[in-house]
Each structure stands twice: as structure tokens, then as C-alpha cells.
C-alpha positions in Angstrom: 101.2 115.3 109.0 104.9 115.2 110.4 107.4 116.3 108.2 111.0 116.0 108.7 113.8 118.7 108.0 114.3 118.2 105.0 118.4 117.1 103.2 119.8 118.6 100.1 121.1 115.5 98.7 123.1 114.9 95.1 124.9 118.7 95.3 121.3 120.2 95.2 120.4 118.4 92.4 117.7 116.6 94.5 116.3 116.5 97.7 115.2 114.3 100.8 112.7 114.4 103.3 110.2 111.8 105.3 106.4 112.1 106.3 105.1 110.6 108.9 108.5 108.9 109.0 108.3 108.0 105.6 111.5 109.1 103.6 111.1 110.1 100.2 113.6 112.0 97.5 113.0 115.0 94.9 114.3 115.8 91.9 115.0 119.8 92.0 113.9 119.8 88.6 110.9 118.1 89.6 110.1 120.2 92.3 110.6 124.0 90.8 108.6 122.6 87.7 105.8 121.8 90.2 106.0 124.9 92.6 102.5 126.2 93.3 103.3 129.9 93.0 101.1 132.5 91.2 104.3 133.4 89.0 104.2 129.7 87.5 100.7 128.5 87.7 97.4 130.4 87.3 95.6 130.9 90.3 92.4 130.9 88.6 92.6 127.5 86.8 95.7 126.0 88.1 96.9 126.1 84.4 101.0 126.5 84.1 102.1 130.0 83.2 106.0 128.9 82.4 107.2 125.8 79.9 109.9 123.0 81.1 112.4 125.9 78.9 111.7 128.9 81.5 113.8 126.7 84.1 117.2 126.9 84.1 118.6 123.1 83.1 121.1 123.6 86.2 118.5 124.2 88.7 119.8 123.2 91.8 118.1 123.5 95.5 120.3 125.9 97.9 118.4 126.3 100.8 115.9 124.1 102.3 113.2 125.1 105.5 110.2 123.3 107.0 107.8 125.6 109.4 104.5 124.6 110.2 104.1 122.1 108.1 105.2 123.9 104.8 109.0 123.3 103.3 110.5 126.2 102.0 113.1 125.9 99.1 115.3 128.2 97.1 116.6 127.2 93.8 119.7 128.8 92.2 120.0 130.1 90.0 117.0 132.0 90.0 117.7 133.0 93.4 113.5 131.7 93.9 111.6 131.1 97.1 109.0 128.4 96.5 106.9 126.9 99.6 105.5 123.9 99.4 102.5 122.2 101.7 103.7 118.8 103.0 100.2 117.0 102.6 100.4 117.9 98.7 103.9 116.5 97.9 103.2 113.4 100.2 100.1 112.9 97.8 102.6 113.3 94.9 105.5 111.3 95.9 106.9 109.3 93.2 110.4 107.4 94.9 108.5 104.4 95.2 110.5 101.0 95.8 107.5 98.9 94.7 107.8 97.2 91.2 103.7 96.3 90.3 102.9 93.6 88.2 101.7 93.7 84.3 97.9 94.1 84.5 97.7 96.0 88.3 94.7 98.4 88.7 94.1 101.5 90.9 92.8 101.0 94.4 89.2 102.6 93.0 89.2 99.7 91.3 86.7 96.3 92.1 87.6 93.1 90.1 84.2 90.8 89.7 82.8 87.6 88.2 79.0 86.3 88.8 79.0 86.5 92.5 78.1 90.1 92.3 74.5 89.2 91.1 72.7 90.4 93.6 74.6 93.3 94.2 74.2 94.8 91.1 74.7 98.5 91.6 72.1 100.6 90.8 70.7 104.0 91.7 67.6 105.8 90.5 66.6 108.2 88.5 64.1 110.8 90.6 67.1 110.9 93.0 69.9 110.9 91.2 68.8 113.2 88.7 68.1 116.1 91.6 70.5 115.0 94.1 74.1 115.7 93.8 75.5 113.5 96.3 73.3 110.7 94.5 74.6 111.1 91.5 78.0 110.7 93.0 77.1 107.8 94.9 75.8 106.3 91.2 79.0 107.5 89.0 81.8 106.1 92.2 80.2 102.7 91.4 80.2 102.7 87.7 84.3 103.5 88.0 84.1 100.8 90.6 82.7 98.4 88.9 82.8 99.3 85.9 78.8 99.6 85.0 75.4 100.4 87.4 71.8 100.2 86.2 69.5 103.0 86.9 65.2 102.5 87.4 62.6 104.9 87.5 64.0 106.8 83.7 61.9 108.3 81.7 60.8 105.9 78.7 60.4 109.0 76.4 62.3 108.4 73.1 65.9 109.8 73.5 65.7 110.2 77.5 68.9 108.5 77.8 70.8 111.1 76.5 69.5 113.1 79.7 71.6 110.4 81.8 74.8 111.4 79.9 74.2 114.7 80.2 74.2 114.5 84.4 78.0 114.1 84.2 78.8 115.0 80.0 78.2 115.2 76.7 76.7 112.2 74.0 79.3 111.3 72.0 77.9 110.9 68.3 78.3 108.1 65.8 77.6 107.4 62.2 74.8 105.5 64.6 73.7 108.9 65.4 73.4 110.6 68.6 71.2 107.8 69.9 70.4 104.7 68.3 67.4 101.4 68.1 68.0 98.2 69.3 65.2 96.1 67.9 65.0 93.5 65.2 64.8 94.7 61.5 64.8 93.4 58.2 68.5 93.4 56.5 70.3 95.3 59.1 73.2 96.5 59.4 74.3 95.2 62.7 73.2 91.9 64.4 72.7 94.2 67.2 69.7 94.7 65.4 68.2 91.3 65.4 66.5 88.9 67.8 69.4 86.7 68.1 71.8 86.7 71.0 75.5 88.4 71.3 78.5 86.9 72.3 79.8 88.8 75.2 81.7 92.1 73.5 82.9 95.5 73.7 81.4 98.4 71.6 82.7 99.9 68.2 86.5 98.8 68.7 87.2 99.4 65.1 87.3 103.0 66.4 90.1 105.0 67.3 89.3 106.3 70.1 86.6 104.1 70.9 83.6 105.4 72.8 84.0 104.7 76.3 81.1 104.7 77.8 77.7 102.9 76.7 74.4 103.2 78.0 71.3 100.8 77.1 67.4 102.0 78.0 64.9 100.1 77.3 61.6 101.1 76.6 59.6 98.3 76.2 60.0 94.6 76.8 57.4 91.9 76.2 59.3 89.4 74.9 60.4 86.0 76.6 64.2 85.8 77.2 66.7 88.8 76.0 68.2 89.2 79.4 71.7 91.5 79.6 75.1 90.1 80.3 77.5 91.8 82.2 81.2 89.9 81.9 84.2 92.7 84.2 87.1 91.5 81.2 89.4 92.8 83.7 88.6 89.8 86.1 89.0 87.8 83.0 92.3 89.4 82.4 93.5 88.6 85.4 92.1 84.9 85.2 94.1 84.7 82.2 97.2 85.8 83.7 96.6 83.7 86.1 96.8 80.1 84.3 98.7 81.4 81.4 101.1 84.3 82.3 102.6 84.2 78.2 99.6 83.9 76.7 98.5 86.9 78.6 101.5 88.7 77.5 101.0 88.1 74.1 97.9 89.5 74.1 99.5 93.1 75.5 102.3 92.9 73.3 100.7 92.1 70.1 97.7 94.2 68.1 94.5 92.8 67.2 92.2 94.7 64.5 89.4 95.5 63.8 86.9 96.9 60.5 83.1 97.7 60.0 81.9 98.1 56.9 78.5 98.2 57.1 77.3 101.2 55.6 78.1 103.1 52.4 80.5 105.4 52.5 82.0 104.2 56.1 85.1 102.4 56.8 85.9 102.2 60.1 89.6 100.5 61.4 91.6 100.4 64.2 94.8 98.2 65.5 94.8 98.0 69.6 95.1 95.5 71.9 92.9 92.9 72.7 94.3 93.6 76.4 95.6 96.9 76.6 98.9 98.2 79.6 100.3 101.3 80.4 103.6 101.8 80.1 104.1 101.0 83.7 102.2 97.7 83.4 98.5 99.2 84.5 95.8 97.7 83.1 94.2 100.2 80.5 91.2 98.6 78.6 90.2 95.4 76.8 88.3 95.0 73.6 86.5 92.0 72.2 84.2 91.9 69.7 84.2 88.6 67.3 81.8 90.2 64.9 84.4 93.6 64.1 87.7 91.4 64.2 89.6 91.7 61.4 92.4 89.5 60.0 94.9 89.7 62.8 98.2 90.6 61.2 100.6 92.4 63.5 101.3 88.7 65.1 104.8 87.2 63.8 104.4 84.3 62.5 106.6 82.5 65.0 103.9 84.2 67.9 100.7 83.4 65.9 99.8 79.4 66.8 100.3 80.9 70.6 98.6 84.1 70.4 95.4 82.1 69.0 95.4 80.0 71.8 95.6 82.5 74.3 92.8 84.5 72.1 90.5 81.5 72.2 91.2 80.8 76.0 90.7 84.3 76.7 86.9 84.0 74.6 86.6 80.6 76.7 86.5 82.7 79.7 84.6 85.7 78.8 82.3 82.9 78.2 82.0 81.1 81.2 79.2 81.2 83.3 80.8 81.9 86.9 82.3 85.5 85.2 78.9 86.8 84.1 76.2 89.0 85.9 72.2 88.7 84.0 69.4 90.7 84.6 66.2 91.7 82.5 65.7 95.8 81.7 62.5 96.5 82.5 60.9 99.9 80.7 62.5 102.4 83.0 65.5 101.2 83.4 68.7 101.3 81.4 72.5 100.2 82.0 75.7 102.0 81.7 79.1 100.2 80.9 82.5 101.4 81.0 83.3 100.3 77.1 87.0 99.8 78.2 86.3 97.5 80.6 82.9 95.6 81.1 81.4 93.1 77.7 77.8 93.1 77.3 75.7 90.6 75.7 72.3 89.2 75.1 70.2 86.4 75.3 68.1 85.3 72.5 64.9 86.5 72.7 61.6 85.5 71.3 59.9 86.9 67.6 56.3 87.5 69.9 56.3 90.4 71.9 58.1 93.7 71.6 61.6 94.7 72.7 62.5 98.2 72.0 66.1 99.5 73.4 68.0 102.7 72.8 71.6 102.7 73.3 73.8 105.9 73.2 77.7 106.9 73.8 79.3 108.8 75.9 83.2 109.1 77.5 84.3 108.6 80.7 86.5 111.8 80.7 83.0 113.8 81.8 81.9 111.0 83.7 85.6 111.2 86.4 85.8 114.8 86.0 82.1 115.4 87.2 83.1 111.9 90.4 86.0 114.2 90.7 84.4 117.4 91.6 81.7 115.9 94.1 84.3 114.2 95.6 86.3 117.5 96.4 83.2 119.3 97.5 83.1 116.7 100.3 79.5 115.2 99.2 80.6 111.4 99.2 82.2 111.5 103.0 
């Protein structure tokens, strides 16, 4: 990488330099808070050793170098020498001209509807489980996509927790650590019937909601239950699309959500049903017609429009060109990205058996563990 000499711009109150011909500016601040030294971060875990109130507020750069590809700078009044590797700043330069949209996503990122049916992605469990680069190439497209099937898993009771625990931890519920999907009398959840779901998101009444959900099944005999895969970020953008206000107000306003359907429990939460970063990025959705709650954070001005967008945005979760459907067989399971990617189910006859087991996780483990076999160069 080329790296210019660099500029003291602003009376050393900032700085300017290009890569590759590409200029880009510093704030002095920004730059001695970030310096890579072993005096302000740990060189064991990278960890800062000094707070934003160990730098003197009138930090200003006073000398500026570049030699082999490292800039050298000297902030007063410290009177310190900080060096700095050109590749690393480039990676973190933040003067960016661009203004993104409301609801952009990362690069990482694949938008999709029903043409990904037979690309499902998918990986398997004898390699995965004993193959790091596998289980890589498994976890890049679940953040891809935002869900992957996996064959071949054990159909042991409580085997899918051994898929969460490739890449993190269970995450336990008042469900418990894992739980039965099969139909029962008087249950609790209609999860737990032979009916079929709308198209939904897991547990949004909590706060923070699990973000990652995996489905085994066991057994299957029955005629119909098929899985539903909807990406509500396609839909999002769908939405967008044909009715940029209505899409707004479903950012801007909160939805909520409640379950009450076990002594002693009351779950709530108020999010979203399309959920933005500050900077527009689009964080999670959540759907889930069975846990809404009276909607009441709407004005009442804002409330005939934000139903209509609501029930548009349902209208397309529903339609048939967004969804992906396939039949678990025993062996296989699916994992989800809770934040991101609806599930559903077909109906599903009362002859035969269909046995499930469906646990949480969060996706925190699941990037950090993508993370590290990216860096140890297994995925190139």
C-alpha cells in the first residue's frame, strides 16, 4: 500500500494523508486515542490500558513522518512518538463522503427471496463438526444468509446443543435449555400443536431477544409440516421500495410485545418491528402476530398509516416468491439468525410422528468464532 506524506492540517488539530491515492483526514484526538503502543493498549489482549481522560483535551499533532510504510506522529503535549501501520488506518478510515440510505446492510451481507431454493446452504455434520475450515465455511453462510441447514446430526435427545456449542454457548429460557416441538394437549405455545405458523421471529417479547435459533428434528412421519424460510430484510427492503413512509414508520415507531403463558412469567418488550442504527443500517426485524401486544407508542395522528404499512409489511412476509421450504428429515436441523430470517410451518397431519427440538443461542459466539477462522487464514 502507497501512502503519501502525510499534512498537519487544522493547527495540529487533525491530520491528512491519501492511500493508494486516496486522501483521507484524522482527528488528533482520534488518532493518539487509537495509537497501538504497549503504553496504551495491552499487548496481550489488545485491551486499552489509558481512558479518553489520560489524553490531554489539547492534543495536537507536531510532527508527522512516513518510512516504509509506517507514519510516525508526535503529539504535544505529551511530547509522544506513536507509529502507526498504513494498511490498519486505511482499514479504519472514517472521512467518508458517502451518505447511505436508511435500511443499508454490510457487504457480508446477501438479501434473498424464493429463488434461493435450491441453493439452500447447508453443510454437514461429520465434517463440520471435525473440520475447522468446515465449520467456517458453514457459520460465513449463516451471516450471509442469514440461516444454513446441517445433515448427518446426531438424532440423540439434546444433540443440538452440540451444534451451538461449535461456535458458543445455549442460551437458556424459561423453555429450558432445549425445548419439544410436537403437538400436546393444552399447550402453552401453538408452537406446540399440529397447526401451521405464520411466518415469525422467536421470543420478541424479550429484551434482548435470543438471536440465534436452531430446529433438529428427530423424527418425521407425518404428511406436510415443511419449514419456511422468509430473509425479512429482503422484505424490508421490498417495503421500502413501494412505500418509503410506511417503511419509516415502522423504524421510527415501537411495536410491543407480551407472553404470558406460564405462571409466574411475564415477558415484555417495546422494539421495532424494523429496527436501524443510528447511521441508518439495518439492525434486526421482529414479527410475531401471536406475541404482539397492543401497539401504543404510535401517535394517534401516525396510527391509521402505521397499520397499513404493518399489514403490507405481513402481506409480504407472506408472499410466496419471498419464501424458501424444505422438509427436515431426522438428522437434520436448521439454524436462523432470530434478527433477521422468519420461520414457519406448514400444517401437518394428526397420523404419524413429528418430534423437533429447538434451542437458542446468540450470534455474538457465532461472529467471534467466523472471526477467528477468518484471521487464521482457513477460509482463503
Amino acid at each position: 500500500m502507497q501512502i503519501s506524506m502525510p499534512r498537519v492540517i487544522d493547527n495540529g488539530r487533525a491530520l491528512e494523508v491519501s492511500f493508494d491515492g486516496d486522501a483521507h483526514r484524522f482527528h488528533a484526538l482520534w488518532l493518539r486515542d487509537n495509537a497501538r503502543d504497549d503504553k496504551t493498549r495491552s499487548p496481550g489482549n489488545g485491551q486499552r490500558l489509558i481512558t479518553i481522560l489520560d489524553i490531554p483535551a489539547e492534543t495536537r499533532i507536531a510532527e508527522a513522518k512516513v518510512s516504509n510504510g509506517t507514519m510516525s506522529l508526535r503529539f504535544e503535549p505529551e511530547g509522544k512518538v506513536v507509529n502507526y501501520d498504513a494498511a490498519w488506518l486505511a482499514a479504519n478510515a472514517y472521512d467518508a463522503s458517502t451518505t447511505l440510505e436508511p435500511g443499508w446492510t454490510a457487504p457480508e451481507i446477501q438479501r434473498w427471496d424464493s429463488q434461493l431454493h435450491n441453493q439452500v446452504p447447508t453443510g454437514s455434520w461429520p465434517e463440520v463438526s471435525i473440520d475447522r475450515a468446515a465449520l467456517g465455511r458453514w457459520l460465513h453462510r449463516v451471516r450471509r444468509y442469514g440461516f444454513a441447514v446441517m445433515t448427518d446430526t446426531p438424532t440423540e435427545s439434546g444433540s443440538l446443543c452440540k451444534v451451538a456449542e461449535l461456535f458458543g454457548y445455549v442460551r437458556e429460557t424459561n423453555y429450558g435449555r432445549w425445548f419439544e416441538v410436537r403437538a400436546e394437549v393444552n399447550p402453552n405455545n401453538l408452537a406446540y400443536t399440529n397447526l401451521g405458523l405464520q411466518a415469525h421471529t422467536d421470543n420478541p417479547y424479550r429484551d434482548p431477544v435470543p438471536t440465534l435459533q436452531i430446529l433438529a428434528c428427530l423424527e418425521n412421519s407425518v404428511d406436510g409440516g415443511d419449514s419456511i424460510v422468509v430473509d425479512g430484510f429482503k422484505v424490508a427492503e421490498r417495503l421500502k421500495a413501494e412505500n418509503p413512509s410506511g417503511f419509516e414508520l415502522l423504524t421510527k415507531h415501537c411495536a410491543r410485545f407480551a407472553y404470558e403463558g406460564a405462571k409466574g412469567i411475564r415477558l415484555r418488550s417495546k422494539r421495532p418491528l424494523i429496527e436501524l442504527g443510528p447511521d441508518g443500517e439495518l439492525i434486526a426485524v421482529r414479527f410475531n402476530n401471536r406475541s404482539a401486544a397492543a401497539f401504543t407508542d404510535t401517535p394517534y395522528n401516525d396510527m391509521e398509516a402505521y397499520y397499513a404499512a404493518y399489514r403490507r409489511f405481513a402481506e409480504l412476509i407472506e408472499d410466496p416468491s419471498m419464501e424458501v421450504t424444505f422438509k427436515l428429515k431426522p438428522g437434520e436441523l436448521f439454524i436462523v439468525d432470530n434478527t433477521r430470517v422468519l420461520h414457519a410451518r406448514k400444517g401437518f397431519s394428526s397420523t404419524g410422528r413429528r418430534w423437533l427440538q429447538g434451542c437458542y443461542a446468540d450470534k455474538d459466539g457465532l461472529l467471534s468464532t467466523l472471526a477467528a477462522i477468518e484471521e487464521e487464514g482457513l477460509l482463503s
